[in-house]
C-alpha positions in Angstrom: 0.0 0.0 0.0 2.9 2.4 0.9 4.5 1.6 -2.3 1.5 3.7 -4.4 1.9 6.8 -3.0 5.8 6.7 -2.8 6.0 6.0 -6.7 3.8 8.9 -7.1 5.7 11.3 -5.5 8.9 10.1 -7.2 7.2 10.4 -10.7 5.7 14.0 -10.3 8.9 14.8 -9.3 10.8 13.7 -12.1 7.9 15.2 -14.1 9.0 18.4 -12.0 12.9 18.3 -12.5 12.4 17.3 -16.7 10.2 20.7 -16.8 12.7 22.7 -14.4 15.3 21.5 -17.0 13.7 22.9 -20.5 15.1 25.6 -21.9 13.4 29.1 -21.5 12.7 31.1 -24.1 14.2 33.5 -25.1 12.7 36.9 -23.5 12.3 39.8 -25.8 13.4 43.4 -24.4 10.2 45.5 -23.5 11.7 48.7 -24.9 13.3 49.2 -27.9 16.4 50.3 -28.5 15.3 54.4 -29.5 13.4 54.1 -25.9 16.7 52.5 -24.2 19.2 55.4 -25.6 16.0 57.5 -24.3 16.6 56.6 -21.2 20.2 56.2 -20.6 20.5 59.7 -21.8 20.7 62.5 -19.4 18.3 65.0 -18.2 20.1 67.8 -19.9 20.4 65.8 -23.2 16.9 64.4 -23.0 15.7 68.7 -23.0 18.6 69.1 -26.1 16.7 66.2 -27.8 13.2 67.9 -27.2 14.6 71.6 -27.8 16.1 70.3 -31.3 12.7 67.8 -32.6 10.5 70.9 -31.2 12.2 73.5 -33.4 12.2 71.2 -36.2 15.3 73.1 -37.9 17.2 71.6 -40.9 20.0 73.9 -40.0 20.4 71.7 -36.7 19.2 68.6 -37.5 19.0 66.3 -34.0 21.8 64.0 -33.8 20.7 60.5 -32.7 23.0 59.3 -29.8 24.7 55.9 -31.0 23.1 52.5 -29.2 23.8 48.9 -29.4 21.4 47.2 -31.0 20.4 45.0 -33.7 18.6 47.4 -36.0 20.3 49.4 -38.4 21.1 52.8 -38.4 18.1 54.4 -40.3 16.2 51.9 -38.1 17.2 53.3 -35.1 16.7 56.9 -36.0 13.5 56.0 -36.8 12.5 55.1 -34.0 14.4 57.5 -31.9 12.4 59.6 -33.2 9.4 57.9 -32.6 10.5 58.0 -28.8 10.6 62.0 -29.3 7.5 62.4 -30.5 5.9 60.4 -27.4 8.4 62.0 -24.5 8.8 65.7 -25.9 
């Protein structure tokens, strides 16, 4: 009788450890890359950034600040810009 519940135990936990083992996917960031050079950026670059995409001058174009990531650079001005219209 004792034998049942024992050999339960021992196969949920193997059931258990073979989950607990798998491979997690892989997590995707939750910001992208023109919102993480947002935010490493600092306060007085972050107003330079609004002053320059406010004034909309082709004289003094904004200058992206360089980021790792896996998009290209066109890419990532893109959506750097993005970020500015949202936060400014």
């Amino acid at each position: 009788m004792k034998r049942a519940p024992i050999l339960a135990v021992t196969v949920l936990s193997a059931a258990l450890l073979a989950g607990c083992a798998q491979e997690k996917p892989e997590l995707r960031p939750t910001r992208s890359a023109g919102e993480g050079a947002w935010y490493e950026a600092s306060k007085a670059d972050r107003h330079e950034y609004c002053e320059a995409y406010r004034a909309h001058d082709p004289q003094h174009p904004i200058s992206a600040p360089t980021y790792a990531s896996e998009e290209t650079r066109g890419e990532f001005v893109d959506d750097f810009y993005r970020v500015l219209k949202k936060k400014c």
